[in-house]
N, C-alpha and C positions, 0 to 999 in steps of 0.2 A: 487549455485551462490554466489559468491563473498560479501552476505552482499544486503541492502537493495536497490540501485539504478537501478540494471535488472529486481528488482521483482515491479519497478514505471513505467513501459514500459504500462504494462499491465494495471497499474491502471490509467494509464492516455488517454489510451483510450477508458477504460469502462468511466468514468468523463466524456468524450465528447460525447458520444452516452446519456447517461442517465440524465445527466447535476444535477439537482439538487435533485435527487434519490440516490446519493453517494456521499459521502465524501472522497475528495481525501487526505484528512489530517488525516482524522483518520486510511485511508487506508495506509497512511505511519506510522502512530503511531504504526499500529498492525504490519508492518513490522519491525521495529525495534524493538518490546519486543519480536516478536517472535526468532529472532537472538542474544539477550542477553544470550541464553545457549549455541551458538556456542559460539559466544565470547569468556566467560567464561572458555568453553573446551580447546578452543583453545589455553587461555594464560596459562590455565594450563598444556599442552600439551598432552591432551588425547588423544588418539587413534580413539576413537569415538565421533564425532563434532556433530551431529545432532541426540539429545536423545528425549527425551519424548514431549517437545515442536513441533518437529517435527514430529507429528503423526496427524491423523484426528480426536482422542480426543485430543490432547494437543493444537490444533485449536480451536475449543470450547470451553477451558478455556482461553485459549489467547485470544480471541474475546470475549469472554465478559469482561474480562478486558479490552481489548481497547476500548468497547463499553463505559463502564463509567466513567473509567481514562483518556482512550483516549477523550472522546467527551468533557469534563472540560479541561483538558489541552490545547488542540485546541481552543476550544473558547478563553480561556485565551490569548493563542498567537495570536488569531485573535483582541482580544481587545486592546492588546499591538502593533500591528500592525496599527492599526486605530488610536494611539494616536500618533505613529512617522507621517501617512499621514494626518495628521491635517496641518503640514506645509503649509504653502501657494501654491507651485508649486506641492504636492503631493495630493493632494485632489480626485483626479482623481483613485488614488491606492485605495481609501477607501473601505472596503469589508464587507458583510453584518456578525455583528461576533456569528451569532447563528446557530449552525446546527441542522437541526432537527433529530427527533429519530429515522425516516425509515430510511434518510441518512445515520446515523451513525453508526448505524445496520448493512447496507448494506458494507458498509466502512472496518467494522472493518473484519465482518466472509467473503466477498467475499477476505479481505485483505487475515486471515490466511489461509482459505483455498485453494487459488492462490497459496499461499507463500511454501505449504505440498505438493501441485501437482507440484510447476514448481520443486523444488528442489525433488522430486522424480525422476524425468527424466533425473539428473545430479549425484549426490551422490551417492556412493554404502553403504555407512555408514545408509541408509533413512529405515525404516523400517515401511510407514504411516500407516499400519492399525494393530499397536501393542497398546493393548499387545491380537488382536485377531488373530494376524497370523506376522510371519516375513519376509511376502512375497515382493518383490518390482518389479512386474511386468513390471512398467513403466519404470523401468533403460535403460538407451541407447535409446530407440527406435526412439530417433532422434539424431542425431550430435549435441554436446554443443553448438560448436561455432552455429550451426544453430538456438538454440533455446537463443543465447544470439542477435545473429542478430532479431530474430521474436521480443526480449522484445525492444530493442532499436529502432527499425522502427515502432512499435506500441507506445514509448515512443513519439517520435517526431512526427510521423502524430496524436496521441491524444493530444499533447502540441500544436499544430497548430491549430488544431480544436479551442480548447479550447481559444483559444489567439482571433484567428477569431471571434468566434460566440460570446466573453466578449464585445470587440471592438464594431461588430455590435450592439450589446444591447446597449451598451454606449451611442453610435453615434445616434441609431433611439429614447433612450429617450430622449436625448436633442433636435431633432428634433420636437416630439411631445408640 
């Protein structure tokens, strides 16, 4: 996949099912450290884009980097975020800026590990279960564009949710 915004499809409808059992920011943090060694290949113009990062051990050292880098960085921009809606008409945006440890747990390893299975199913460069075999079973066995249509209808009905069920919350505690 193209980098991190097909692989937010997925994360954003696990976020509306689970609601505050995941972190959808740290689940973006783990996507984007895990695609710094494509990057990387890429501008260098290797032949092989998806190396050791992309494996299901290079997922568990990614996630737990995202687990601790991620979950301070996040907060951070959650607290930098809370000090632009202090404005008067933004107040409304204000977001609670602490995530807790199961979320971000959840965030970070459901991140890599999405991130090593969807791109298995796309890549022939993918090799996820090295260095104990170089097998990649899952290659093809569905149509890209299909599995790029599944992340983006999953991105939009879990952003919808998510928007929904924020709103409602809002709405019924100012009611109370």
């Amino acid at each position: 996949m193209p980098f991190t915004p097909f692989h937010m499809g997925p994360g954003a409808a696990i976020k509306a099912i689970s609601g505050g059992y995941f972190s959808l920011m740290v689940f973006g943090f783990a996507q984007i450290a895990i695609d710094v060694e494509p990057l990387i290949r890429i501008l260098r113009g290797d032949n092989i884009v998806h190396g050791a990062t992309h494996t299901y051990l290079g997922a568990v050292i990614i996630g737990a980097f995202s687990l601790f880098v991620g979950k301070a960085f996040c907060e951070l921009l959650l607290r930098l975020w809370n000090k632009i809606a202090q404005l008067k008409y933004l107040r409304w945006l204000l977001l609670n800026p602490m995530i807790s440890w199961a979320s971000a747990t959840s965030g970070a390893f459901i991140g890599t590990f999405s991130h090593v299975l969807l791109d298995s199913l796309i890549h022939s460069d993918m090799h996820p279960f090295s260095p104990f075999s170089t097998a990649n079973n899952l290659l093809y066995i569905l149509p890209t564009g299909w599995i790029y249509l599944l992340c983006s209808c999953l991105g939009v009905i879990g952003l919808m949710v998510i928007i929904v069920v924020g709103a409602w919350n809002k709405w019924a505690i100012e009611i109370e």
